[in-house]
C-alpha positions in Angstrom: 131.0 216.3 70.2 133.0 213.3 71.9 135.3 213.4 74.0 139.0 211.5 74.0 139.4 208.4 75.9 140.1 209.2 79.3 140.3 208.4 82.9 136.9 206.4 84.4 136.5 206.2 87.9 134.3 203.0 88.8 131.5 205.0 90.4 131.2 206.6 86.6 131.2 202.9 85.1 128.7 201.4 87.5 126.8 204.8 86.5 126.8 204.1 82.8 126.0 200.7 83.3 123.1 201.2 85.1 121.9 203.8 82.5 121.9 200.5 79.8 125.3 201.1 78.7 128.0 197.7 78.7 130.9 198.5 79.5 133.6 195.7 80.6 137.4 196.1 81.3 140.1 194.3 80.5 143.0 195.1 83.0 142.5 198.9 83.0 141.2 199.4 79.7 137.7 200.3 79.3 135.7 199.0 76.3 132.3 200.0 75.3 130.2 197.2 74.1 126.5 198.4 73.6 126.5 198.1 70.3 127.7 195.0 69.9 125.7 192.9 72.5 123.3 191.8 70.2 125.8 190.3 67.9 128.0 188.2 70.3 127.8 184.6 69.4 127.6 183.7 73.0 124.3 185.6 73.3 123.1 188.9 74.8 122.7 188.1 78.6 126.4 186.5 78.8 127.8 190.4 77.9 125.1 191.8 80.0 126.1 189.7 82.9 129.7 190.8 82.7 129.1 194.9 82.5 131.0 196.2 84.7 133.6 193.6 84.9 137.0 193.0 84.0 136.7 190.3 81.5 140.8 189.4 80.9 140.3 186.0 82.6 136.9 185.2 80.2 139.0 185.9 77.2 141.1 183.2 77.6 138.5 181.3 78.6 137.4 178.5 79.1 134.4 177.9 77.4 135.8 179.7 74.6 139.6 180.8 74.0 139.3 184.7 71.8 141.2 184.7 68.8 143.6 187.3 68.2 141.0 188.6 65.7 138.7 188.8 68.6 140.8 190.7 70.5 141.6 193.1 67.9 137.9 193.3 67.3 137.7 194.2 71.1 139.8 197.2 70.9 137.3 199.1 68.4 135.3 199.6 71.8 138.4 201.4 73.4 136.8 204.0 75.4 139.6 204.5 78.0 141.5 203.9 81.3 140.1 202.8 84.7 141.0 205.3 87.0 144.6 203.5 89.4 143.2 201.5 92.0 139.8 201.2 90.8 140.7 198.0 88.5 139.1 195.4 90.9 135.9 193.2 89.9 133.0 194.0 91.2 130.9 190.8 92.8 128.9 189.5 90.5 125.2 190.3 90.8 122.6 186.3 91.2 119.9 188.4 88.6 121.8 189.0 86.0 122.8 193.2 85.7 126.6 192.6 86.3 126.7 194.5 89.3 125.8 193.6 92.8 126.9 197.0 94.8 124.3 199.4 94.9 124.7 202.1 92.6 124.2 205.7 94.1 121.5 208.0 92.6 123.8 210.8 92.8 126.0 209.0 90.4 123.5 208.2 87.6 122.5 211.6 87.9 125.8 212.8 87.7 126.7 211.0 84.3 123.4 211.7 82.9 124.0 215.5 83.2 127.8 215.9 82.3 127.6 214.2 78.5 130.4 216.1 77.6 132.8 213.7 79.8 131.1 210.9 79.3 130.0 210.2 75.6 132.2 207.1 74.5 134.3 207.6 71.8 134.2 204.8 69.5 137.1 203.8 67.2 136.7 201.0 64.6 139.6 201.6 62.6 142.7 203.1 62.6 142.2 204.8 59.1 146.1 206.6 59.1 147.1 203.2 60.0 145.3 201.3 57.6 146.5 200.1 53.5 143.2 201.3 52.1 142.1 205.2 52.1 138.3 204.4 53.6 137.2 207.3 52.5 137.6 206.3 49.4 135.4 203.1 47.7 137.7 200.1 48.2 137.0 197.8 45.2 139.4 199.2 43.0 142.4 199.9 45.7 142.4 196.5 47.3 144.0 194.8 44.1 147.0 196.9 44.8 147.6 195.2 48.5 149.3 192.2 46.7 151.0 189.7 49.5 149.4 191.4 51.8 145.4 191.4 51.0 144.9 187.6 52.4 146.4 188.6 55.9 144.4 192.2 55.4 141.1 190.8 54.5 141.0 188.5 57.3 140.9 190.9 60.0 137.4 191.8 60.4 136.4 195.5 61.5 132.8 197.6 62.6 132.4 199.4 59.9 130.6 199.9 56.4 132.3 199.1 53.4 131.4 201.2 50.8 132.5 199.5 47.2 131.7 201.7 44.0 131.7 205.6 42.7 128.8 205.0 41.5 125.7 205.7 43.6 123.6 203.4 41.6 126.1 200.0 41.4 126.6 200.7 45.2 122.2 200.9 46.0 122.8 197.6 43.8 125.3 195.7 45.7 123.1 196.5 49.0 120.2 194.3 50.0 117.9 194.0 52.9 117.5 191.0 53.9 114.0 190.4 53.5 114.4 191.7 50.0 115.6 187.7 49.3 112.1 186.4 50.5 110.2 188.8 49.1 111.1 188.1 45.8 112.1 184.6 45.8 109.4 182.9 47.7 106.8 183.6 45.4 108.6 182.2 42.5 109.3 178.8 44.5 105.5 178.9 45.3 104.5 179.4 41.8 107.1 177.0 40.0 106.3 174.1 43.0 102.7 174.7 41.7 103.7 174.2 38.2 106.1 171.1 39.1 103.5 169.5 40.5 100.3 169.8 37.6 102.5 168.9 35.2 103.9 166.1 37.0 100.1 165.3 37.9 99.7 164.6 34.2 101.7 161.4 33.9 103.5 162.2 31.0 107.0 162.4 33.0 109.0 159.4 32.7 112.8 159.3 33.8 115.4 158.1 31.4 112.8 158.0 28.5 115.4 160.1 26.2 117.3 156.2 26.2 114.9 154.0 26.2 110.9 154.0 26.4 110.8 150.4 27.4 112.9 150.7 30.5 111.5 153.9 31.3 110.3 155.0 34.9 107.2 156.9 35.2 107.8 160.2 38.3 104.2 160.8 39.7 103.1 163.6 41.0 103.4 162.2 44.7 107.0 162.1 43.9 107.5 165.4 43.7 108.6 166.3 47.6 111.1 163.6 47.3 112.2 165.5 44.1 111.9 168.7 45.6 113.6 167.2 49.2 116.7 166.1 46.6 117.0 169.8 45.5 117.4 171.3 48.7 120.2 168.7 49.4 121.8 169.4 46.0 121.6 173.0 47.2 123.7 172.7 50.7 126.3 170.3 48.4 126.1 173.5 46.1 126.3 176.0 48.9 129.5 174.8 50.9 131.6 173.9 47.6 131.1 177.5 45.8 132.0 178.8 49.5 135.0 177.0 49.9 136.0 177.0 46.6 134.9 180.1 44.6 134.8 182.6 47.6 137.8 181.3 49.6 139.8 180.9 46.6 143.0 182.2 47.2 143.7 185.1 44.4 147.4 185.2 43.0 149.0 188.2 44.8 150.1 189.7 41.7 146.8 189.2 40.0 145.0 193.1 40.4 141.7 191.4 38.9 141.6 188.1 41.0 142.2 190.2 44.0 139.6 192.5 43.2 137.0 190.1 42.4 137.3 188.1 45.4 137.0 191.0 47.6 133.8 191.7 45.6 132.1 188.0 45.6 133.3 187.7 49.1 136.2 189.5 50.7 134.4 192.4 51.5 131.8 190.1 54.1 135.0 189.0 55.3 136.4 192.2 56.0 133.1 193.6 57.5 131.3 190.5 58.4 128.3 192.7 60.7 127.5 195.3 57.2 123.8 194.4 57.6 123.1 195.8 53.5 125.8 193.1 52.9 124.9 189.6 54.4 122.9 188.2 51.4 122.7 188.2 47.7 121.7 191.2 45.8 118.4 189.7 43.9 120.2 191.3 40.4 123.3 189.2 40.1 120.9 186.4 41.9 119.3 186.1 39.1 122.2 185.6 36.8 123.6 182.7 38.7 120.1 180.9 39.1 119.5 181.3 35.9 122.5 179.6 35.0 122.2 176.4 37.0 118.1 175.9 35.8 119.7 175.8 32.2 122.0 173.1 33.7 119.4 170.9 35.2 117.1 171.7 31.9 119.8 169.9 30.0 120.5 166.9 32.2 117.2 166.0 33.1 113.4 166.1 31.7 112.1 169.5 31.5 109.6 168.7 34.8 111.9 167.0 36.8 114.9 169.3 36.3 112.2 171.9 37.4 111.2 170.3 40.2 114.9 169.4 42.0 115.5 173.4 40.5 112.4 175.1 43.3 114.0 172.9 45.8 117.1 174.1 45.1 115.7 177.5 45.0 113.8 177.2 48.2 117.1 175.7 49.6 118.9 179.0 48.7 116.3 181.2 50.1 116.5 179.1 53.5 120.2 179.5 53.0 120.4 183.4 53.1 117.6 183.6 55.9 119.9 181.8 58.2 123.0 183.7 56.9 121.4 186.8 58.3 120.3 185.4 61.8 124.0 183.9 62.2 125.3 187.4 62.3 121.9 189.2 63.7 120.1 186.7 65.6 120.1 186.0 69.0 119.4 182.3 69.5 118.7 180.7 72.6 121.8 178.3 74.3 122.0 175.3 73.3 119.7 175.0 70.3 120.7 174.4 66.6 121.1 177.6 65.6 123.1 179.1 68.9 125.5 176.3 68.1 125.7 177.3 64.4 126.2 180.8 64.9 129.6 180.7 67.4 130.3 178.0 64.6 130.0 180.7 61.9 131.4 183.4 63.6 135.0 181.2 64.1 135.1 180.8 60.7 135.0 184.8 60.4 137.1 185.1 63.2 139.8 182.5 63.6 139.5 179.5 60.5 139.2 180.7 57.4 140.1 177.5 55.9 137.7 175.4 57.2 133.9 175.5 58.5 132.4 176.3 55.4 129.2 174.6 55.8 126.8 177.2 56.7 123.2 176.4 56.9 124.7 173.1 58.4 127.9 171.5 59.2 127.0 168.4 57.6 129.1 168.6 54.4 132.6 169.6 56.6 132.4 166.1 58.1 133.1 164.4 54.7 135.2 166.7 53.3 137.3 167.0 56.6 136.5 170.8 57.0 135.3 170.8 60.4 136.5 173.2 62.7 137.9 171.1 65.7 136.7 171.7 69.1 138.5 173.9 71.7 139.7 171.6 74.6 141.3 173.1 78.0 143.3 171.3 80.2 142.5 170.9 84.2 144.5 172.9 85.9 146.5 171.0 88.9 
């Protein structure tokens, strides 16, 4: 069983600390953050290099200012008190552990015999507090929150959302994310193949529908251009059904609206680490792909509307691949992705309205959606 937050003295902390544990203050409040360290947008080794330190300067920064999201985020590591007089940061240590002082044998030993005092007691939500009975699936009692849903959905916890009654609709709205390229990848293998032979044949000419004089012959060496255009078509397609569809703003005294965009998207919001949640459920995939193929099957010859369709696909595929690793992955500093991901996880954290690129940024610039960039000013 776990035990209450309590007092820590700091010989316990540098004790748990050296067992693996992370565990930072802020003042005197302890947080636990082992399970989280993997997840941090500013990487794994910046939280490992702070264990054991009080971390209420860091959180206003700079580099980053916290949001008060962030900071509410924090408290679901509430593990307790630092013990009066023990508040004081230890010295940082040049390789990287946190701590610098020697930590006594007797003390490791110590907390790694008396688990009854020491197992952290996590708290990710405050369930009595909270609008929604999580015992309970939420779909169908988040319609009744009204006014207050928006302000309710937007403050992200730890925790798993379970949606349906049903056992079977809930196994359906969960997917692992290798699910997605599993079943996806060989399709935009096999239709790239049969893009290409047919467009090998020569009988693919564009506007020929119109006119046969004036018509213009797509050869098979086309067909990475055409599939090139897809894949841009896609991230066009990707950041306006995310800003528009899934960050539409449902009517407060619309129950259905409500509950529809927790299910298309509220729900990531509101528990932006589920895992089972981060891409799309191959099932209703289908559905939507199969809608937009019949759209390019009716603007363009059959070929060529299947050829910008795989890059499309493939675009997609890419698309959730990266959405996982921007809430799993630990990229290195200062490459694309490390960038992209503390660029994601402000949208989750602090603008809603705006940063809704998300396998790139590139779309927010034209459409004046990029999230700004935090300044600080020099102190005197």
């Amino acid at each position: 069983a776990t035990a209450g937050p309590r007092s820590f003295s700091a010989a316990e902390v540098r004790a748990l600390c050296a067992q693996g544990a992370c565990l930072v203050s802020c003042h005197r409040r302890l947080y636990d953050l082992s399970g989280f360290v993997r997840l941090h947008p500013g990487g794994e080794q910046l939280l490992r290099r702070r264990a054991g330190t009080d971390v209420s300067a860091a959180l206003d920064g700079p580099p980053h200012r916290h949001s008060a999201n962030a900071r509410r985020w924090l408290e679901q590591y509430y593990v307790g008190e630092i013990e009066p007089g023990d508040e004081q940061v230890p010295p940082r240590d040049p390789t990287g552990t946190g701590l610098s002082e020697t930590v006594d044998e007797k003390e490791v030993v110590a907390a790694a015999q008396t688990p009854e005092q020491t197992d952290l007691c996590y708290r990710t939500v405050e369930v009595e507090k909270d609008l929604v009975d999580w015992q309970k699936p939420l779909l169908w009692q988040v319609g009744y929150l009204g006014e207050k849903y928006d302000e309710w959905v937007h403050q992200p916890v730890d925790r798993p959302i379970r949606l349906f009654h049903s056992d079977f609709l809930e196994f359906l709205s969960k997917t692992a994310w290798y699910v997605v390229f599993m079943v996806w990848t060989p399709v935009v293998l096999y239709l790239s193949w049969v893009s290409y032979t047919s467009l090998a044949q020569g009988n693919t000419r564009l506007f020929s529908s119109f006119t046969t004089e004036y018509s213009i012959p797509v050869h098979k060496y086309y067909f990475p251009f055409i599939f090139l255009l897809g894949m841009i078509l896609w991230s066009l397609l990707e950041y306006l059904i995310h800003r528009f569809v899934f960050h539409m703003k449902p009517p407060a005294s619309n129950y259905y609206l409500i509950t529809l965009h927790f299910l298309l998207h509220g729900q990531h919001h509101k528990s932006p680490f589920d895992s089972s949640r981060l891409v799309f459920p191959p099932v209703p995939a289908s559905l939507v792909i199969g809608f937009f193929y019949g759209v390019l099957r009716l603007l363009l010859p059959e070929v060529l509307g299947l050829s910008v369709f795989v890059g499309g696909l493939c675009g997609y595929v890419i698309y959730d691949m990266m959405h996982y690793y921007l809430h799993y992955g630990s990229p290195k500093k200062g490459t694309y992705l490390y960038g992209l991901k503390a660029y994601h996880v402000k949208h989750h954290f602090e603008h809603q309205k705006s940063g809704f690129g998300i396998s790139t940024r590139f779309w927010d610039y034209p459409f004046r959606t990029l999230i700004p960039e935090e300044t600080f000013k020099k102190e005197d």
